[in-house]
N, C-alpha and C positions, 0 to 999 in steps of 0.2 A: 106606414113605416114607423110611426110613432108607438105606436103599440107594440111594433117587434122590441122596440132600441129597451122600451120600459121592462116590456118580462125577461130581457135580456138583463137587464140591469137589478129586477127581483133574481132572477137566478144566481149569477154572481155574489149579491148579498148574500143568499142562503148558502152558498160552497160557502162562503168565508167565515159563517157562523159556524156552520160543523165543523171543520178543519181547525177552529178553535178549540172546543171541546175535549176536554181529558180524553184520555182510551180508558175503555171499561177495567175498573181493576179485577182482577181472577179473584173470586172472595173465597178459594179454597176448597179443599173434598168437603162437600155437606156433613155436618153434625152426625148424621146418621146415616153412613149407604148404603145402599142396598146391598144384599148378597144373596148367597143361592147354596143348598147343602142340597146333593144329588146321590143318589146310590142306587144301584140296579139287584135284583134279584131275584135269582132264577129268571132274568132275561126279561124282567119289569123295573121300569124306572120308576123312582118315587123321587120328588125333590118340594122342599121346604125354601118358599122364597117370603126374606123379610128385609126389611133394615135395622140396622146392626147399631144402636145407642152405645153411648162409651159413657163409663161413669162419672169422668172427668171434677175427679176430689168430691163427689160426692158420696164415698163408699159409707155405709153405714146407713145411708140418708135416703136409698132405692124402695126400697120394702114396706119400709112400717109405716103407722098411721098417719105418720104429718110426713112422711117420705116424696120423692120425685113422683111414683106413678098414683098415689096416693088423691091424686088433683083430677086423673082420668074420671070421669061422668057414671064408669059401672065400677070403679074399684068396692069390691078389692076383685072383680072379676077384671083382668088386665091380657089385650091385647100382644104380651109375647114377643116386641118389639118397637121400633117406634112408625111411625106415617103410616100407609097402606097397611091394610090387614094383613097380616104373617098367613101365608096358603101355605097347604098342604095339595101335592095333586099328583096322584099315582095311578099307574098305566092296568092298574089288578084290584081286584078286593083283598082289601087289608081287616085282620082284625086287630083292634089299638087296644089290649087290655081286654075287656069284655066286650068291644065296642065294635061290630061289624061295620066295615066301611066300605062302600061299594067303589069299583072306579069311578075316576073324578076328581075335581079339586072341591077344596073344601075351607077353610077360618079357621086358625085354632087361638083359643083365649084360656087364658088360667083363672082358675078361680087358688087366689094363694093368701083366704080366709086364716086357714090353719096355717103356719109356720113351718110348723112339722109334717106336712104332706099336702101338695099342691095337688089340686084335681085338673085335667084337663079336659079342654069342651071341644070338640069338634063340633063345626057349626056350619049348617049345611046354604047357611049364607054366605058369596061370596062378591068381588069386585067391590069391595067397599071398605072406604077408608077404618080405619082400626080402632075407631073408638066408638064404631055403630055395631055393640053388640046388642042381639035381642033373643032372649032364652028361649021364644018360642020356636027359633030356627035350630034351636041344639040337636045334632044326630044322638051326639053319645057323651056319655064322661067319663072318666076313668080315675083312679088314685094313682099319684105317683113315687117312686120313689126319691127319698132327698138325701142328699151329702152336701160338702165342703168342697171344694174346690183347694189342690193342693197351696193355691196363693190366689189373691184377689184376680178378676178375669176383669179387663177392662173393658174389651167389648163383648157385647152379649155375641154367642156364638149356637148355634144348632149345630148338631154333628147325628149323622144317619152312620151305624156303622152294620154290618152282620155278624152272626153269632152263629151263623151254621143251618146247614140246609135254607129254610125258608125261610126263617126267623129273625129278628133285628132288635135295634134300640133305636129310639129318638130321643136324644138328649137337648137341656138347654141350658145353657150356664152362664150366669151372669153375673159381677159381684164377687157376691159370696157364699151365692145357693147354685145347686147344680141338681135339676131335676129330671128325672128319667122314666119312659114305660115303655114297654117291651112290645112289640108289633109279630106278626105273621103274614107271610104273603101270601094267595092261593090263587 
């Protein structure tokens, strides 16, 4: 009986300790959350899953040499968003530029050396966090096209749109760069 009255009496202690305790405070949407850019055609899905970094006053401060991504381990080849690797994963064989891509999901990382024309890597490495790039997994690269962005873009945003028959873009726009290359479905 002595035994019961005591763990009795440790339980009790322990409800009146938690029952103390703050409630967890909600710390917010993450810094960076996920999202998803999806488009079909000719009756194949393609979709681009990343998370989505905001530049939050650091405009000007993204890109260049002492910049935000600037600290990533393979800069200036950069990962395309932030946490988990940015996928690419389509229901068809895609050609990205010159770059045959078979169905599958697949890593894409920028190499944005040059200023004036980002290259992108399709990387036939994939489930892996975004800063484990390794060139020996590269499928393909491509040049891409670059513009301005009519006003600064505070989150980084991927946009899949069509252009007719089988054809498309993948864009990415961040900032104050907005890069682009043109895709095929087959």
């Amino acid at each position: 009986m002595k035994n019961v009255l005591v763990c009795f009496a440790l339980m009790i202690g322990a409800a009146s300790l938690f029952a103390q305790q703050e409630p967890m405070k909600d710390s917010g949407p993450p810094a960076s959350p996920p999202a998803k850019e999806s488009i079909a055609i000719n009756g194949k899905a393609i979709t681009i899953a990343y998370s989505s970094p905001r530049v939050k006053g650091r405009e000007g401060k993204i890109y260049t040499k002492d910049g935000l991504i600037s600290h990533d381990p393979h800069y200036p080849v950069w990962r395309g968003g932030a946490n988990e690797a940015t996928t690419l994963h389509s229901d068809a064989e895609l050609t990205i530029g010159d770059v045959k891509v078979p169905a599958g999901t697949y890593t894409l990382f920028y190499d944005i050396s040059n200023p004036a024309q980002w290259t992108l890597i399709v990387s036939k490495a994939t489930a892996e966090w975004g800063l484990d790039y390794d060139n020996t997994k590269d499928l393909g690269r491509v040049k891409m096209k670059m513009a301005k962005p009519a006003s600064m873009v505070e989150n980084l945003k991927y946009t899949l749109t069509a252009t007719g028959g089988n054809k498309g873009t993948l864009n990415l726009t961040w900032e104050n760069e907005s890069a682009t290359v043109t895709f095929e479905v087959h």
